[in-house]
C-alpha positions as CSV (number, residue, x, y, z in Angstrom):
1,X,16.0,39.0,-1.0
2,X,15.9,35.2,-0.3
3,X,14.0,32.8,-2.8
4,X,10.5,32.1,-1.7
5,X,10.2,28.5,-0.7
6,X,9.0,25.9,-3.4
7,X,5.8,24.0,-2.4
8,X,5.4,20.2,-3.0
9,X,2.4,19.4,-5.5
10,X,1.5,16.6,-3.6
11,X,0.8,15.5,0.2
12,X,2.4,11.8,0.2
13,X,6.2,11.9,1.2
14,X,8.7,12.2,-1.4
15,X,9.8,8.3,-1.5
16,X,6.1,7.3,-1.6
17,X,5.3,9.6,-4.8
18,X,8.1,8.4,-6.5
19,X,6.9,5.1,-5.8
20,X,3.6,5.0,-6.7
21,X,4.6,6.7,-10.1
22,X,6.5,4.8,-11.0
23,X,3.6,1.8,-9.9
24,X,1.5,3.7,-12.4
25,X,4.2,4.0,-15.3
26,X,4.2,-0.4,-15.0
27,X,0.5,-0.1,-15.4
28,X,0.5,1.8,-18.1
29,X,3.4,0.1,-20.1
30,X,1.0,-2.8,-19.4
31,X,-1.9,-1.5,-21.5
32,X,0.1,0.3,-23.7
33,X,-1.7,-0.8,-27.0
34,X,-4.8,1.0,-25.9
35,X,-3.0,4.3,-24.7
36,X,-0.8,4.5,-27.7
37,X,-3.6,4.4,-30.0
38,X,-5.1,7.0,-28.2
39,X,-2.3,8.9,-27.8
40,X,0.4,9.3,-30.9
41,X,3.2,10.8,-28.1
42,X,2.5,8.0,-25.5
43,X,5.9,6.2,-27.1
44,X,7.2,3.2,-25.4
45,X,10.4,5.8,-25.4
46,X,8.3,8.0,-23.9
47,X,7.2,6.0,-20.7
48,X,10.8,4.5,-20.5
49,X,12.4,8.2,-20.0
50,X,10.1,8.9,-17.4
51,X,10.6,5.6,-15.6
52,X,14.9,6.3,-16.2
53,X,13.7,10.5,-14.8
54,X,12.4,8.7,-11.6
55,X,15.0,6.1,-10.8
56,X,17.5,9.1,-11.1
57,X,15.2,10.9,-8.8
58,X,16.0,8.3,-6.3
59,X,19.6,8.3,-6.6
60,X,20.2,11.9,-7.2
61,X,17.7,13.6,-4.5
62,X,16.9,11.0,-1.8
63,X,20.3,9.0,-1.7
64,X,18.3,5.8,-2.6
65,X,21.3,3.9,-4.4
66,X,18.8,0.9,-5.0
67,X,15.8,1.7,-5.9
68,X,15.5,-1.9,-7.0
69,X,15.4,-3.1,-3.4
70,X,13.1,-0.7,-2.1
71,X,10.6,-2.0,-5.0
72,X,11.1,-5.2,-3.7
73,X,10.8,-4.4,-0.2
74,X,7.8,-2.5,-1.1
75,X,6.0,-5.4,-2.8
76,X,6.8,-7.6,-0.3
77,X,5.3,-5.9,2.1
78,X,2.2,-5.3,-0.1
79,X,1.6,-8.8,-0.8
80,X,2.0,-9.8,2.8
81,X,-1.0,-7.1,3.3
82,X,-2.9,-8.8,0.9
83,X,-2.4,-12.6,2.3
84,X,-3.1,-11.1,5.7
85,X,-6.2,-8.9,4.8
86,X,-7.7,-12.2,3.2
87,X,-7.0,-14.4,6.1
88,X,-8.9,-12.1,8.3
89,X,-12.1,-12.2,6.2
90,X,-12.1,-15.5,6.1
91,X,-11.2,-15.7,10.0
92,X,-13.7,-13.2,10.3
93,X,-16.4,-14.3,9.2
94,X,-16.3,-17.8,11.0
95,X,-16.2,-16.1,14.4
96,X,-19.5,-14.5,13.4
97,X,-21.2,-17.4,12.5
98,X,-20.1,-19.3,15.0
99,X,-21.3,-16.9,17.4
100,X,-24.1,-15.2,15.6
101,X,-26.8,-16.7,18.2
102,X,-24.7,-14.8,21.0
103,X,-24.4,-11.6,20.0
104,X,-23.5,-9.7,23.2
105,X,-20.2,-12.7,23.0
106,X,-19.7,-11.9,19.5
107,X,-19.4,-8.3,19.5
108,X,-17.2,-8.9,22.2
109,X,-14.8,-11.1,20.3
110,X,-15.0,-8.7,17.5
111,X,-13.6,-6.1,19.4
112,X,-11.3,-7.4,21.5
113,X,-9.9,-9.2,18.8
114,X,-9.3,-5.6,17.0
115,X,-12.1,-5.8,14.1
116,X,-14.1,-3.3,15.4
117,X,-11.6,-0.6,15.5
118,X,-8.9,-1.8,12.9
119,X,-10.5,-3.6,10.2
120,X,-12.3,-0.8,8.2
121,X,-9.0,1.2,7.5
122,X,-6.8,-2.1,6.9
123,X,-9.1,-2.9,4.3
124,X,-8.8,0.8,3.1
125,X,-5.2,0.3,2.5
126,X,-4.3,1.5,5.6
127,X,-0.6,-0.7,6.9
128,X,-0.6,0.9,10.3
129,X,-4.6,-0.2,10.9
130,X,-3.9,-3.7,9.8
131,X,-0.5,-3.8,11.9
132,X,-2.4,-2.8,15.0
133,X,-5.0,-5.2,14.2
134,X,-2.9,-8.2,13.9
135,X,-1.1,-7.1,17.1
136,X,-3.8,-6.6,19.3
137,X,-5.7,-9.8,18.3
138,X,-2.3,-11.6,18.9
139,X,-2.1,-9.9,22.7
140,X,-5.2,-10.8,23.1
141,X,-5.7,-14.5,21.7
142,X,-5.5,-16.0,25.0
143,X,-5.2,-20.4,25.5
144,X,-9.1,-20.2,26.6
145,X,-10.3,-17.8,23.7
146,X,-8.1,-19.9,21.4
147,X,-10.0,-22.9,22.3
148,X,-13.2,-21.2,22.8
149,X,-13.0,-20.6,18.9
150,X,-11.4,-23.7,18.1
151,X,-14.3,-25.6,19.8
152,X,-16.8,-23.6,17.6
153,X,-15.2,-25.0,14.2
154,X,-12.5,-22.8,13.3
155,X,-9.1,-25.0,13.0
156,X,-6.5,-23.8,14.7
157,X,-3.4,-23.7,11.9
158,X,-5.7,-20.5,10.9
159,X,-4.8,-18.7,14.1
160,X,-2.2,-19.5,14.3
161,X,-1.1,-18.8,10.7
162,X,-2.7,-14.9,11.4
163,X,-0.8,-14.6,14.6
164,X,2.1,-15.1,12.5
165,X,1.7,-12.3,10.5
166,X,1.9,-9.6,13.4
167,X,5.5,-10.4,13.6
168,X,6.1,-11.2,9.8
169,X,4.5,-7.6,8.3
170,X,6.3,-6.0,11.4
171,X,9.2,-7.0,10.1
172,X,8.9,-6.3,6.5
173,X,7.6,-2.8,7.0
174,X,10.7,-1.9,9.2
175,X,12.9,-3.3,6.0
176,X,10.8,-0.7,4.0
177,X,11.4,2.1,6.3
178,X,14.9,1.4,6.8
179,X,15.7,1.7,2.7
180,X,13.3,5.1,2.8
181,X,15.4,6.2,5.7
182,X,17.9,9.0,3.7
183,X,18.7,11.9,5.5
184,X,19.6,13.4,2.5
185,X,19.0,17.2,2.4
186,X,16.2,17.9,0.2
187,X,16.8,20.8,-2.1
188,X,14.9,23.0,-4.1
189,X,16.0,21.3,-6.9
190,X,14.9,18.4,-6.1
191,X,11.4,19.7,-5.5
192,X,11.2,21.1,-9.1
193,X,11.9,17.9,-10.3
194,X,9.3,15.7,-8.2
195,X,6.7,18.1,-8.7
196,X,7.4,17.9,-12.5
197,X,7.9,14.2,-12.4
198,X,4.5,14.2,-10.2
199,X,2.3,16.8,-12.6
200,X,4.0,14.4,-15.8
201,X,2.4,10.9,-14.5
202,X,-0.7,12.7,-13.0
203,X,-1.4,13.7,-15.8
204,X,-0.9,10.3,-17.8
205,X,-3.3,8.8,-14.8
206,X,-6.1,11.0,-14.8
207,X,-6.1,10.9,-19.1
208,X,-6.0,6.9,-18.7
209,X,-8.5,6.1,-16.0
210,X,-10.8,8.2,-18.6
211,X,-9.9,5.5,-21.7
212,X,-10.7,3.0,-19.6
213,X,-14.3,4.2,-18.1
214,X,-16.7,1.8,-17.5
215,X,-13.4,-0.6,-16.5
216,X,-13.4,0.5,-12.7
217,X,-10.3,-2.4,-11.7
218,X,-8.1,-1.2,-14.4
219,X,-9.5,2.6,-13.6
220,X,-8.1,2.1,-9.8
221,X,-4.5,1.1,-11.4
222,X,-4.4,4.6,-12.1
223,X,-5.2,6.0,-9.3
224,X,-2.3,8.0,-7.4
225,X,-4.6,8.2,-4.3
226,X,-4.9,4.4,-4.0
227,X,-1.9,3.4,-5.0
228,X,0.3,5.7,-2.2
229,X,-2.6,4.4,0.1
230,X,-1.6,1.1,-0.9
231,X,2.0,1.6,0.3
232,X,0.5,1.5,3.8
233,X,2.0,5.4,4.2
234,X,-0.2,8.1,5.2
């Protein structure tokens, strides 16, 4: 009789709950006075094992030698998101006062430069929505809607600046997804172990974000949710 197959505990892929574990083990060493005197097994030994449990996790069942560099890659791409998602408010929100007393031309700028359809879920997290976003308004920046805007106030090292970040974030997230890239045969071993390692820091999250009710920006810190959604991977 063959072994019934061993379901994953979690939806996100394997590299992204690793990830955003161990995101949530750095934000808990970081309030650790508060958890530990809540919680008498909460040991800085304690978070350090699971942090050493994960990193093996990488090596041992995805064939992630560096770990290290993925981290990197992963916050590189993160706080490119940020600096991008920022420039476009502020982008943003020129084109619609500049154009508020037209709005048939501004709704039409607004889609056509992709923040009708894209900028919601960028916003949300979401790398794909912000990537098509900054790709579609860079198609369709044309020298006549590029002055069009310019002549309405908005200077034109800030287009050009968010143009540049279609390429850049392109380019960073294919560095990501090139160190997530193991074809290494996932076994059933290694689903035991992710879904333990997974169950282990859920269930330091969901006990934390409760100390810290009332606190709703160190609350989202320990949220696994939002913090694989802030990987960009859905």
């Amino acid at each position: 009789m063959s072994k019934q197959k061993l379901n994953r505990a979690y939806k996100s892929k394997d590299v992204d709950m690793l990830a955003a574990c161990e995101t949530i083990l750095t934000h808990a060493l970081e309030q650790k006075d508060i958890l530990q005197s809540k919680r008498s097994t909460w040991t800085d030994s304690f978070f350090t094992d699971l942090q050493t449990r994960i990193q093996n996790a990488y090596i041992n069942h995805l064939g992630i030698d560096n770990a290290k560099e993925l981290r990197a890659a992963t916050q590189k791409v993160s706080t490119m998101q940020a600096k991008a998602l920022k420039d476009l408010a502020e982008f943003k929100i020129q084109i619609q006062e500049d154009f508020k007393k037209d709005k048939t031309r501004l709704n039409e700028l607004l889609t056509n430069l992709a923040f009708t359809q894209y900028h919601k879920p960028a916003k949300k997290g979401s790398q794909e929505a912000l990537i098509q976003l900054l790709f579609q308004l860079k198609d369709n920046m044309t020298p006549e809607l590029k002055a069009e805007i310019i002549e309405k106030g908005t200077a034109e090292a800030v287009i050009l600046k968010i143009i540049a970040y279609a390429d850049l974030l392109k380019t960073y997230n294919i560095t990501q997804e090139s160190l997530k890239g193991s074809r290494k045969e996932i076994t059933q071993a290694a689903v035991t172990e992710f879904n333990e390692i997974y169950e282990q820091v859920i269930s330091i999250a969901k006990i934390a974000a409760k100390f810290f009710k009332g606190n709703k920006a160190v609350q989202e810190q320990f949220s696994f949710a939002r913090t694989v959604s802030n990987l960009g991977n859905h």
